[in-house]
N, C-alpha and C positions, 0 to 999 in steps of 0.2 A: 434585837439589834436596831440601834436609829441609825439615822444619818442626816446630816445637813444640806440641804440642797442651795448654792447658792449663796451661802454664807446668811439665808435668808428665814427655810423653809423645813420643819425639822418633822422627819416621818420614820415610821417604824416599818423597817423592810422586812420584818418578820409578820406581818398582818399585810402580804398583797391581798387584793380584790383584783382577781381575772374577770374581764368581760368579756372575754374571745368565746367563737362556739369551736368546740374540736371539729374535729376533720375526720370521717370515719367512715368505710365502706358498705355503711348497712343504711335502712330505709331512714334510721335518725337522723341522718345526716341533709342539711338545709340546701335546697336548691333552688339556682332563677338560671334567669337566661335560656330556657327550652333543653337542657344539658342533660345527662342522666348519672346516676350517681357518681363519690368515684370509686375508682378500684385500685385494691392494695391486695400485692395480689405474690407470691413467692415465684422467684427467677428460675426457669424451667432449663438445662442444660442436656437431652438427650430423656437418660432417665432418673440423671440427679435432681432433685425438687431442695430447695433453699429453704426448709423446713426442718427444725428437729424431730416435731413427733412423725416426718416420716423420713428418717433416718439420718438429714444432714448434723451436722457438727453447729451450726449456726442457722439463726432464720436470718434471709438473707431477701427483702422484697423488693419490688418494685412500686411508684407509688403513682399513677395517673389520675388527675385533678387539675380543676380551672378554677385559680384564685379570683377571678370574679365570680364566679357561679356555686364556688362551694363554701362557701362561710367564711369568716373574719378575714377581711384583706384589707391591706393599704394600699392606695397607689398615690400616683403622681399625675402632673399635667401631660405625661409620654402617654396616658389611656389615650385622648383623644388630640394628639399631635400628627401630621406626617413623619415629622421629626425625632429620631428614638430618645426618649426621653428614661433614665433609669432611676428605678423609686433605691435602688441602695447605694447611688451616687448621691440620690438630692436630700436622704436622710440622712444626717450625719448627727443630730446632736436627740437626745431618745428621753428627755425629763420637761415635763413642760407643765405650767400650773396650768390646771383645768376645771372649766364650772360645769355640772350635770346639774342639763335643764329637761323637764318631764313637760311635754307637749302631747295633747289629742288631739288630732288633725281635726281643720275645718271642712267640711262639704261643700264643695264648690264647683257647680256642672257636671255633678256625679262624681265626681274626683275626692278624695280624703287629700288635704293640704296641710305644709307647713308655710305660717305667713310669715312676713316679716315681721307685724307686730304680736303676733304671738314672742317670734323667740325674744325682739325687742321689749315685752314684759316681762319678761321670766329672767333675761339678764338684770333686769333694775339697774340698769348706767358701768355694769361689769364690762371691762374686756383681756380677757384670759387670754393665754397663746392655744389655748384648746377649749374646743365648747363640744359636748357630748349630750345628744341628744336623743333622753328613751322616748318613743311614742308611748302614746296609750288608747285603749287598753293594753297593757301589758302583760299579753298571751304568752304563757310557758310554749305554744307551737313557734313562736318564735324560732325556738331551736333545732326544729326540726320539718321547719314547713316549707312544701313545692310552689315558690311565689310564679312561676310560669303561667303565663296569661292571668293571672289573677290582679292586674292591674293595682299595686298598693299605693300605699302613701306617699308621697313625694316633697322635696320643698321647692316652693313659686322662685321661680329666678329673685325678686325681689326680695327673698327672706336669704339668698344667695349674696347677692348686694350689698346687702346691709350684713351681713358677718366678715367679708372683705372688707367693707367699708370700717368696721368694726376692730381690724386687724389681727380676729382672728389667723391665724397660721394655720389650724390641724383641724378638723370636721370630724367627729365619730356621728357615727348615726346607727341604731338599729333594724336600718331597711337595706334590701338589696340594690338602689340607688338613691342616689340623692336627685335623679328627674324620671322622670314619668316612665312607666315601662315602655312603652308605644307612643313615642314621641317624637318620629320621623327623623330620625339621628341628630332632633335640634341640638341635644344635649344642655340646653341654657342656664340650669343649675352648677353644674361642672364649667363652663365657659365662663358664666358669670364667676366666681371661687376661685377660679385660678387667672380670673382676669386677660384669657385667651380670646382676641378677638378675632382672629386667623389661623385656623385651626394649619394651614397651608405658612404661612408666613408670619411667626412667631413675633408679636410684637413686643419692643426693648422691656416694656412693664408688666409683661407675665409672672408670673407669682411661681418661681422657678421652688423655691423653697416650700413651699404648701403643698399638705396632703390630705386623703380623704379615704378615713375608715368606713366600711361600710358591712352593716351584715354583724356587728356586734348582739351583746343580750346585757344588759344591765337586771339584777336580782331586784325587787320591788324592795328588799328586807337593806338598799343600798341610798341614802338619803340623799336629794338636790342639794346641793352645793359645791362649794371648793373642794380639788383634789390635787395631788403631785399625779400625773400621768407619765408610766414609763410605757413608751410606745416602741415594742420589739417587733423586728421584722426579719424574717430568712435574709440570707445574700443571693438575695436571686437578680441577676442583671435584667429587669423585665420591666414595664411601666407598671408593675401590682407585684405586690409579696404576701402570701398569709401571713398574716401576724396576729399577735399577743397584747393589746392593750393590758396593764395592770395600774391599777389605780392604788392611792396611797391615804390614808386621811392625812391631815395636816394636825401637828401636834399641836404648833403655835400659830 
């Protein structure tokens, strides 16, 4: 089945490409933030259990998880506002042309980085409504790895910058932040991207519309360049929702 995006963009919605990592209660399951797994777990009523194979009519569970700390989530500028900010109020429109760029962070003061001019090369004078970023090396633990204290990659405010500048709108990224794990709540990646310069008193040119996937897995066997991105998120009133990036190739 195709479809036209746009009157512009013509892709086959019968070949999506997911990059989200599922969500699941066992050790595969990707974790940051100091968190512990999560748990999916069947609703216990005396000595009814929400289970068929022990003897309910239906499984019927419960699901406890942190969409920043348990894999593929989107949020919004409401992460780091006083001000409640809601990622399924400021998403409203879910198709967006998108360029996947493959960056290996640079070493810098012990730090693994993304620069500005790294991603400023690999765009070559592009500006997409979505820019999707796999690091490299491009470890299958991706998918299943406890980034807690393990200090990963991150990008310099300045490669932050320059993709607002850029006009960028949507950030996917394959890390559990786009700024430093232990980085004194500066947050300057995320401040810088959503163009927050008071986190306390919200100024008129905040990027109310911009969002930032984080914690995605792009397959190696998924080539750099142009794509239709449909960016699916729960309706959860929250500044973060897990979601389902699927990407699209472009026909024409």
């Amino acid at each position: 089945m195709k479809a036209l995006i746009n009157n512009t963009y013509e892709i086959d919605l019968s070949k999506p490409i997911d990059i989200s990592i599922p969500l699941s209660n066992t050790e595969a399951n990707p974790i940051a933030w100091y968190i512990e797994k999560p748990v999916i777990e069947p609703v216990r009523f005396g000595d009814w259990v929400g289970k068929v194979s022990e003897g309910s009519s239906t499984n019927f569970n419960n699901i406890f998880f942190n969409p920043h700390g348990h894999g593929t989530h989107t949020e919004c500028l409401g992460h780091i506002t006083r001000e409640f900010y809601s990622v399924n109020q400021i998403l409203k429109q879910f198709f967006f042309l998108a360029e996947l760029i493959s960056i290996e962070p640079s070493e810098i003061d012990e730090d693994l980085v993304i620069t500005k001019a790294q991603i400023e090369a690999a765009l070559i004078g592009k500006s997409p409504e979505a820019l999707i970023i796999r690091t490299l090396p491009n470890l299958e633990n991706k998918k299943h790895k406890n980034y807690s204290n393990t200090n990963p990659p991150y990008l310099l405010e300045e490669a932050a910058v320059f993709i607002r500048e850029s006009g960028i709108q949507h950030l996917l990224i394959d890390l559990p932040s786009v700024d430093r794990e232990n980085d004194e709540g500066k947050l300057l990646s995320h401040k810088a991207f959503w163009n927050v310069k008071d986190v306390d008193n919200l100024n008129t040119d905040a990027r109310l519309n911009c969002t930032i996937t984080e914690m995605i897995f792009v397959e190696d066997s998924i080539k750099d360049g142009s794509y239709m991105l449909n960016l699916q998120i729960a309706s959860f009133e929250n500044d973060a929702s897990p979601s389902k990036p699927i990407l699209y190739s472009i026909i024409n």
